[in-house]
C-alpha positions as CSV (number, residue, x, y, z in Angstrom):
1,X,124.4,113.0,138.9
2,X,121.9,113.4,136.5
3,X,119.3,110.8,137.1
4,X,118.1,110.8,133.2
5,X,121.6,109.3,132.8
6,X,120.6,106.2,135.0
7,X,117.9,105.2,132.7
8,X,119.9,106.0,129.4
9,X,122.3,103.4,131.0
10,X,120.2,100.8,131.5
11,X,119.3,101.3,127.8
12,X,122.4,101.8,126.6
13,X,124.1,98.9,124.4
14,X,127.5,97.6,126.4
15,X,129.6,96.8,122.8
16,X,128.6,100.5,121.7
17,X,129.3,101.8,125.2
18,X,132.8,100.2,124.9
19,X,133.7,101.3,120.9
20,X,132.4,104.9,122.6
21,X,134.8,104.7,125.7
22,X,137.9,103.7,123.5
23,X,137.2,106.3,121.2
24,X,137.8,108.6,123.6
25,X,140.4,107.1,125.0
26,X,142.2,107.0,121.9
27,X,141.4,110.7,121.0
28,X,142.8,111.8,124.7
29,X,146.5,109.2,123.3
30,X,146.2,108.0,126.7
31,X,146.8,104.3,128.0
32,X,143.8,102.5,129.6
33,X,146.7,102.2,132.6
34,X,146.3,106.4,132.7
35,X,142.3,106.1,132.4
36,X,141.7,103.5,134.8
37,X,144.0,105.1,137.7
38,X,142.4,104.6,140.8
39,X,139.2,104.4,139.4
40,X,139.3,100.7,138.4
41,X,141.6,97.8,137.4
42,X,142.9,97.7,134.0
43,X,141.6,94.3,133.7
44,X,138.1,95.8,134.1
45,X,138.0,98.8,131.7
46,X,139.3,96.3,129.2
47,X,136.2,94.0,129.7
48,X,134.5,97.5,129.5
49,X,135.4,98.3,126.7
50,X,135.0,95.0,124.8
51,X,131.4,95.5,126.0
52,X,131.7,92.1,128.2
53,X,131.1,93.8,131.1
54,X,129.4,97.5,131.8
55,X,129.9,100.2,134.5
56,X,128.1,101.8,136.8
57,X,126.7,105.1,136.6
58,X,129.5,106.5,139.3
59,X,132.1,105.0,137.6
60,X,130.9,106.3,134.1
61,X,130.9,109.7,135.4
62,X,134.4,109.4,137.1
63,X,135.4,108.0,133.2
64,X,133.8,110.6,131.2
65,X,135.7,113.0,133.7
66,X,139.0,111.4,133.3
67,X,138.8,111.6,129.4
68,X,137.5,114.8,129.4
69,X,133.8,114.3,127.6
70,X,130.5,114.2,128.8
71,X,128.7,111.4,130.2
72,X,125.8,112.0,127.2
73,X,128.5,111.4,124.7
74,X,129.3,108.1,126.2
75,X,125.9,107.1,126.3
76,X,125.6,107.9,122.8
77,X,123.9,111.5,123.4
78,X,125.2,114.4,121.7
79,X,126.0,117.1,124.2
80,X,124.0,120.6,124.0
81,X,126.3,122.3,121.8
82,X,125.5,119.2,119.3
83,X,121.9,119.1,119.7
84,X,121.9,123.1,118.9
85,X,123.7,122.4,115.9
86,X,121.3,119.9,114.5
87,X,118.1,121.6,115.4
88,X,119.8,125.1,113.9
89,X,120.7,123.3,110.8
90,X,116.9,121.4,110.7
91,X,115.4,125.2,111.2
92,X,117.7,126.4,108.3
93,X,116.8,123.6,106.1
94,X,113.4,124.7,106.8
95,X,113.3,127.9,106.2
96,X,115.7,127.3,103.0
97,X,112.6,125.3,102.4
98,X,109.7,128.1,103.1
99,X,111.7,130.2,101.1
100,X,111.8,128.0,97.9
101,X,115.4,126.9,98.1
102,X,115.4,123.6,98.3
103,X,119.0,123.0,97.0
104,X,119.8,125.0,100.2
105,X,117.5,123.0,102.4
106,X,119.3,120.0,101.4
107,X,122.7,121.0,102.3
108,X,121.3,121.5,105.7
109,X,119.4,118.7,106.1
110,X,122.7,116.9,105.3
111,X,124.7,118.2,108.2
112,X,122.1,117.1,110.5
113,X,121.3,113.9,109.6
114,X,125.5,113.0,109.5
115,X,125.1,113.9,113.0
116,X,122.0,112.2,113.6
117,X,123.4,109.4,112.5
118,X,125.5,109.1,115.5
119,X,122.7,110.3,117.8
120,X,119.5,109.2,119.7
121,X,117.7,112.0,119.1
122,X,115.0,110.5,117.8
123,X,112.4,113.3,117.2
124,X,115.0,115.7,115.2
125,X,115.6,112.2,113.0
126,X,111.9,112.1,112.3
127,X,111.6,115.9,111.4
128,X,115.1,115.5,109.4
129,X,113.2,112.5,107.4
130,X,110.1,114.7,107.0
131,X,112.0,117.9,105.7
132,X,114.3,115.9,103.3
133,X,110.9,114.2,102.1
134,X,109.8,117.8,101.5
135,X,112.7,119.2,99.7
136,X,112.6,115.9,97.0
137,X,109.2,116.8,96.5
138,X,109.9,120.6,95.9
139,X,112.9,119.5,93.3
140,X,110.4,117.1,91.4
141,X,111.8,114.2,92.6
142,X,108.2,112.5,93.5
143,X,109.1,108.9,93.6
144,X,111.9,109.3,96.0
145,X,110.2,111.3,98.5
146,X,107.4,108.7,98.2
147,X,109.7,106.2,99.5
148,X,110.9,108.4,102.3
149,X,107.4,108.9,103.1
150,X,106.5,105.6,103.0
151,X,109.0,104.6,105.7
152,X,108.0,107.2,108.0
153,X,104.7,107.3,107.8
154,X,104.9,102.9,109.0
155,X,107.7,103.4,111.1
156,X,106.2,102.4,114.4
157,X,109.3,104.0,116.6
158,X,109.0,107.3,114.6
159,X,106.9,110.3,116.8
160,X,103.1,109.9,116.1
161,X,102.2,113.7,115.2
162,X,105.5,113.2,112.4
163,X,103.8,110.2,110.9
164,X,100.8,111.8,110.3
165,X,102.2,114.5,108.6
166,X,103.9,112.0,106.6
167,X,100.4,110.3,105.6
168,X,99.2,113.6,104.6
169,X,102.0,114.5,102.3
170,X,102.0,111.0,100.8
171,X,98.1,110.9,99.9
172,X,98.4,114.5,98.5
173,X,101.3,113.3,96.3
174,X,99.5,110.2,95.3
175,X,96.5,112.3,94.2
176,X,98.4,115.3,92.6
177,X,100.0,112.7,90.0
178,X,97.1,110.8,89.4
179,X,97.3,108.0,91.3
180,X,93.9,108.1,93.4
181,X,93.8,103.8,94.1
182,X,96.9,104.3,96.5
183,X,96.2,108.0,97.8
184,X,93.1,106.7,99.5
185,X,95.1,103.3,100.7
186,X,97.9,105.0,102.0
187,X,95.4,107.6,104.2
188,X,93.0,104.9,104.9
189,X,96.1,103.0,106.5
190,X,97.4,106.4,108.5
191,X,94.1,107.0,109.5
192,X,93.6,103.7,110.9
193,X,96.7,104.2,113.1
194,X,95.4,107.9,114.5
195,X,92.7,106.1,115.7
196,X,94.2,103.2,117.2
197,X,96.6,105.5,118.9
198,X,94.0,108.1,119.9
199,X,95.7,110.6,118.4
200,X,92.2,111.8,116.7
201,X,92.1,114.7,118.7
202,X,95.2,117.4,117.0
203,X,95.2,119.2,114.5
204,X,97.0,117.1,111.5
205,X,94.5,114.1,112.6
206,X,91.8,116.5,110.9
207,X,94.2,117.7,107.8
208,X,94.4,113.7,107.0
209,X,91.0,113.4,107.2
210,X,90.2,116.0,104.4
211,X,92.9,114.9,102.2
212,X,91.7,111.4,102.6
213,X,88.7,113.0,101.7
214,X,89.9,114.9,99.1
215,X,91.2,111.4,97.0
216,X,87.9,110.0,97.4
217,X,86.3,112.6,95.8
218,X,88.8,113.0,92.8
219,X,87.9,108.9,92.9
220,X,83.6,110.1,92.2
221,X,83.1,108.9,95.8
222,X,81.1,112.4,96.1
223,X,78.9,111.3,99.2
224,X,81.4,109.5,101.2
225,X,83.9,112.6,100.3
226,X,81.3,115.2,101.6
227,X,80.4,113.2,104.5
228,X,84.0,113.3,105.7
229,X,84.4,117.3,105.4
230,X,81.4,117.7,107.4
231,X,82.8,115.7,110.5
232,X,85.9,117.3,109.9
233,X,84.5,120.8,110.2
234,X,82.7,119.4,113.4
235,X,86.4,118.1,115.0
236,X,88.4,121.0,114.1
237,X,85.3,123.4,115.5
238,X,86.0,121.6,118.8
239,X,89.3,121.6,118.8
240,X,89.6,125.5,118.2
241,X,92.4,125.5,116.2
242,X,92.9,128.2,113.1
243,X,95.2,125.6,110.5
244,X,92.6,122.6,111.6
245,X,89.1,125.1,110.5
246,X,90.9,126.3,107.4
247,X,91.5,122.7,106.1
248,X,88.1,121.2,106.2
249,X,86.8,124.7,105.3
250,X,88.9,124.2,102.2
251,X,87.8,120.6,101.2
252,X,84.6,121.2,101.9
253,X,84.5,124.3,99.8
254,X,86.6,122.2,97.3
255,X,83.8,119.9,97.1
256,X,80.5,122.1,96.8
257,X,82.8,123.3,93.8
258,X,82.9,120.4,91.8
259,X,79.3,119.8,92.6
260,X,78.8,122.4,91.1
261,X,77.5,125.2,94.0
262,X,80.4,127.9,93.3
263,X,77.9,130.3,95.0
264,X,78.4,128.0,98.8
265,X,82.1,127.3,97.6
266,X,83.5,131.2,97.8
267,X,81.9,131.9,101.2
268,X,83.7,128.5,102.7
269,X,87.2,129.2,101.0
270,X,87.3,132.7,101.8
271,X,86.8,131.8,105.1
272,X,89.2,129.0,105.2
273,X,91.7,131.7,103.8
274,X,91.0,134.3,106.4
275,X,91.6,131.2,108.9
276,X,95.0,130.5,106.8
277,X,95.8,134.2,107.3
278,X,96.2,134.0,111.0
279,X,99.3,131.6,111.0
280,X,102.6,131.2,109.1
281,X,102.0,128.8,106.1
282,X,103.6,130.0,103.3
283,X,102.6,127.3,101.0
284,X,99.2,126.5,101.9
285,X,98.0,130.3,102.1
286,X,99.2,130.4,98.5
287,X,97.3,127.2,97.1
288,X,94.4,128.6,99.0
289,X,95.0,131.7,97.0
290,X,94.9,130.0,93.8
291,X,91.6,128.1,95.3
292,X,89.5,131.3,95.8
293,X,90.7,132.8,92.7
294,X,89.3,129.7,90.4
295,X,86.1,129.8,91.9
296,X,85.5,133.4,91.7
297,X,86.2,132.3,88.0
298,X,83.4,130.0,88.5
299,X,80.6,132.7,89.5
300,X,77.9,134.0,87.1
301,X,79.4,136.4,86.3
302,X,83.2,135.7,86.7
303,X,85.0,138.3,89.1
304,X,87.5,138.4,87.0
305,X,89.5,141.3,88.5
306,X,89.3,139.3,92.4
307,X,90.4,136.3,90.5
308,X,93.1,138.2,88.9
309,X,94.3,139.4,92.2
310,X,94.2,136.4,93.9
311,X,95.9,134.7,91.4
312,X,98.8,136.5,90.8
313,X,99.4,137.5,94.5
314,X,99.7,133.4,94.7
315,X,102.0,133.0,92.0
316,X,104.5,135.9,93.5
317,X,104.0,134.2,97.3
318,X,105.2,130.6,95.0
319,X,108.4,132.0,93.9
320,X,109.4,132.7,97.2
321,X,107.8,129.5,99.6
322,X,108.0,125.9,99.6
323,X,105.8,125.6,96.6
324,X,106.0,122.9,93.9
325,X,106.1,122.9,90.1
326,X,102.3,121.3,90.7
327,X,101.3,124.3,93.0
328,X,103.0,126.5,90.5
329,X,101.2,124.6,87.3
330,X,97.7,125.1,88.7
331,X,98.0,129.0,89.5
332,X,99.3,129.6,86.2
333,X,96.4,127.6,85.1
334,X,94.1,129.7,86.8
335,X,95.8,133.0,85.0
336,X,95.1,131.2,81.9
337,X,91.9,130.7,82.6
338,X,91.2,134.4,83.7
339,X,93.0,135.6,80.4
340,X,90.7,133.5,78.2
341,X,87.6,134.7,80.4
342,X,89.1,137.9,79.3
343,X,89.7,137.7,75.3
344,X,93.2,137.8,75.5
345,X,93.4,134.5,73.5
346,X,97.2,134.7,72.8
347,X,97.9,135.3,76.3
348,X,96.2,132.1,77.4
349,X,97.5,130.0,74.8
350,X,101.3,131.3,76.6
351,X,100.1,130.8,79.9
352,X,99.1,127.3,78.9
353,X,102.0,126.3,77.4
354,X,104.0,127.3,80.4
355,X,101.3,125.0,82.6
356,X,102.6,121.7,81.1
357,X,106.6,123.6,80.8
358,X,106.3,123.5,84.5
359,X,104.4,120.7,85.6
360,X,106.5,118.7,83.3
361,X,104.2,115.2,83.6
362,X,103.8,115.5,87.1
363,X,100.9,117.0,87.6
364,X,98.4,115.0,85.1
365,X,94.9,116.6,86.5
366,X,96.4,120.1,85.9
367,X,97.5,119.3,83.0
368,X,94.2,117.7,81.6
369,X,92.5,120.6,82.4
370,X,94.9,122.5,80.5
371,X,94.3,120.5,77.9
372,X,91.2,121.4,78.0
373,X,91.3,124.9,78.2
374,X,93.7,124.7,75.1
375,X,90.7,123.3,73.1
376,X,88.2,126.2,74.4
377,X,91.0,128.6,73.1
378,X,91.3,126.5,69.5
379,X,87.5,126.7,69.2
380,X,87.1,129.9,70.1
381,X,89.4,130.6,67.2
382,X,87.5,128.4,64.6
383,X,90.1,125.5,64.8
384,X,87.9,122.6,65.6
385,X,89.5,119.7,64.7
386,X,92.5,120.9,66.9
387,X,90.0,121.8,69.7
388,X,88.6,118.3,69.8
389,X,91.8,116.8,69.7
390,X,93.0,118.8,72.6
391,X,89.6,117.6,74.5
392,X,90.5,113.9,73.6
393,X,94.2,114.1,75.4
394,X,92.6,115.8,78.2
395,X,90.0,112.6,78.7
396,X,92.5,110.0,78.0
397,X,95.1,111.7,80.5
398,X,92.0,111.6,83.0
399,X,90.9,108.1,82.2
400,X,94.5,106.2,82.0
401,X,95.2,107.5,86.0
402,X,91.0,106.8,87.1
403,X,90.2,110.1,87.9
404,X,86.4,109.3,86.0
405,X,84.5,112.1,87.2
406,X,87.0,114.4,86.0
407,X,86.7,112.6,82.5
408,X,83.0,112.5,82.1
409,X,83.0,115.9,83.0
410,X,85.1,116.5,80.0
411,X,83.6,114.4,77.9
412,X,80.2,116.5,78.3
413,X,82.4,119.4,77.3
414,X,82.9,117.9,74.2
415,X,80.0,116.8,73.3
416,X,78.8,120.2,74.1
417,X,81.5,121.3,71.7
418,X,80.9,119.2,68.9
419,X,76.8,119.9,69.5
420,X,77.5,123.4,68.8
421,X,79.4,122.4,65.7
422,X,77.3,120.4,64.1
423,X,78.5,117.4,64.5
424,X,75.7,115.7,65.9
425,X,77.1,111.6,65.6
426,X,80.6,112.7,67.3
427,X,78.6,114.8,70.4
428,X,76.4,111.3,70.6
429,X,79.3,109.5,71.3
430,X,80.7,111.4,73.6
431,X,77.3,111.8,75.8
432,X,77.9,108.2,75.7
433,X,81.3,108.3,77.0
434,X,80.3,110.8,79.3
435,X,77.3,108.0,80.9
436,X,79.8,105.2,80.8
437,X,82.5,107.5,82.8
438,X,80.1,108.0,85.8
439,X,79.3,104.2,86.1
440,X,76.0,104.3,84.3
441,X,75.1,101.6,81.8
442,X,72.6,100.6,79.6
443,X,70.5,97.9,81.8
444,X,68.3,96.1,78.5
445,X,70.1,95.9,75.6
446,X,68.2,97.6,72.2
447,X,67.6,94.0,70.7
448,X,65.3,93.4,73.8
449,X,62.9,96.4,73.6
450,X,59.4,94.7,72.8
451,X,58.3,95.3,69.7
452,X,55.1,97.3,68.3
């Protein structure tokens, strides 16, 4: 006897033991006068099997023998062949999923989980959970997956490493459409529980960390956001680990980006991409594609043939992973951008238009910044008034979900634009805007100044 099957036992609910034993019994068409032949009274399985009274593990076995099924099955295991099937329909659904088939992925994942729903194979129901969360992601279906997220990531039974993974999807949704108040909760909360758990030493403790760190920043929390890269480069140093390195390598680089050092960003994200290299990441090495090639748009002067590369190597490794329509909008964002850099005006304008075709409103700081680029491609045409419109959107998409150091950075942009218009009252305005965006306001009010 196995002595696994002991324990299991022990655990095992008598009613469900019962239903389970009858079941069988019923499938077999036998009597419980043929089962319980010299094995026990009939009086006996009958309390069994109303769950008034349970068996021991001897007896179990002698029943699971009589009937033909395995002692797992009665204790509400699935036997081996089950638990292959699940786990090969889980690996299908995920590499349905790496491949960017994520109608496929769900047909798979639906097998499994109407056989995990009989099962107590916990780990494969959190991994299910996580994978379906995935593939309602990948078909635009944001809120739902939030929800499935949600669950998992607070479900105190689920396996610690899934729920993690979980907080780390979740904040990265939160903060891909625009809402940066609940991308920094919802990590703040996971993180809380890595390190009440002491789980703070693997690898996805320090890929929450820099996305975590990540929302902060989009929030203007530069310092706090920087802070956290640089003890997340320290941990994932320590811990050795290739996917750990090339995540805080990424967010830091990320960061010394928007600060506006592209020169220290390149360095950081091309190493974090030789890091991403090593393993088997589909997605990621793609977005990380898409990352190097913006900033190498970023350098004085542009490489615009690297950028070019990189770019539309990610955008052929998207059609065939587990990328989203927001991966997918910011890559063809970045070709725009290289077209424009370029001169091919009509090409970016196409390339633009096909940004907010694909992100589709789900992917508001993409598609601000497409905006954006859409009024550097009016002006460069002579169409003001349809340039600074297009710069308005952009802020007012950037202000309505409070990503404000995106919008004052746009708002200089425009007051840039209109300065080199001539429209000095307009460019005033938006300097103004551009103040007010990073928190700065006037401290005495003009009517105060002493007079001469």
């Amino acid at each position: 006897m196995d002595p696994r099957h002991a324990d299991l036992l022990e655990q095992t609910d008598r009613e469900a033991l019962g239903r389970r034993l009858r079941a069988a019994r019923l499938a077999r068409g036998l009597t419980q006068g043929d089962v319980a032949h010299d094995i026990m009274s009939v009086a006996f399985l009958s309390r069994i099997e109303s769950g008034h009274r349970g068996p021991t593990l001897p007896t179990l076995v002698a029943l699971a023998e009589r009937l033909g099924v395995t002692v797992e099955s009665l204790l509400g295991e699935p036997d081996r062949h089950v638990v292959d099937e699940i786990r090969l329909a889980l690996d299908y659904a995920e590499l349905s999923l790496e491949s960017g088939q994520p109608a496929d992925a769900e047909t798979h994942l639906q097998q499994a989980l109407e056989k995990l729903d009989t099962s107590r194979l916990d780990g494969m129901r959190d991994r299910a959970r996580l994978l379906h969360a995935r593939s309602l992601e990948a078909t635009q279906r944001e809120d739902e997956a939030i929800v499935e997220l949600e669950e998992l990531a607070d479900d105190e039974q689920a396996n610690g490493v899934t729920r993690i993974k979980a907080g780390i999807a979740l904040s990265r949704i939160y903060r891909e459409t625009g809402d940066l108040g609940r991308a920094i909760e919802c990590g703040q909360r996971v993180m809380t529980y890595v390190e009440e758990a002491g789980l703070d030493a693997c690898d996805e403790a320090v890929q929450l960390a820099v996305t975590l760190a990540a929302a902060h920043f989009e929030r203007g929390d530069t310092g706090h956001a920087v802070r956290m890269c640089r003890k997340a480069i320290t941990r994932a140093e320590s811990l050795g680990s290739a996917q750990a390195r090339a995540s805080a390598y990424w967010n830091a680089s990320a960061m010394q980006a928007r600060r506006g050092d592209v020169a220290a960003a390149v360095p950081l994200a091309e190493r974090a991409l030789a890091l991403l290299g090593e393993g088997q990441d589909a997605r990621n090495l793609a977005r990380l594609r898409t990352e190097v090639g913006r900033l190498q748009l970023e350098l004085d002067p542009p490489a615009l043939d690297e950028a070019r590369h990189n770019l539309e190597q990610a955008a052929a490794e998207l059609e065939w992973s587990s990328g989203s329509p927001v991966d997918r909008a910011w890559t063809l964002l970045g070709l725009a951008r290289v077209a424009f850099l370029a001169g091919d005006l009509g090409e970016s304008r196409d390339l633009i238009g096909q940004v907010h075709l694909t992100a589709d409103g789900h992917a508001p700081l993409a598609e601000a910044e497409a905006l954006v680029l859409e009024g550097r491609t009016l002006a460069a045409e002579g169409e003001a008034d349809e340039a600074a419109a297009a710069y308005t959107k952009a802020v007012h998409r950037l202000s309505a979900i409070g990503a404000d150091q995106g919008a004052a950075q746009l708002w200089f942009d425009l007051a840039d634009l209109f300065t080199g218009l001539g429209m000095a009252e307009a460019a005033l305005d938006a300097y103004r805007r551009a103040a007010v965006s990073t928190g700065l306001r006037a401290r005495v009010a003009s009517s105060t100044l002493a007079r001469s």
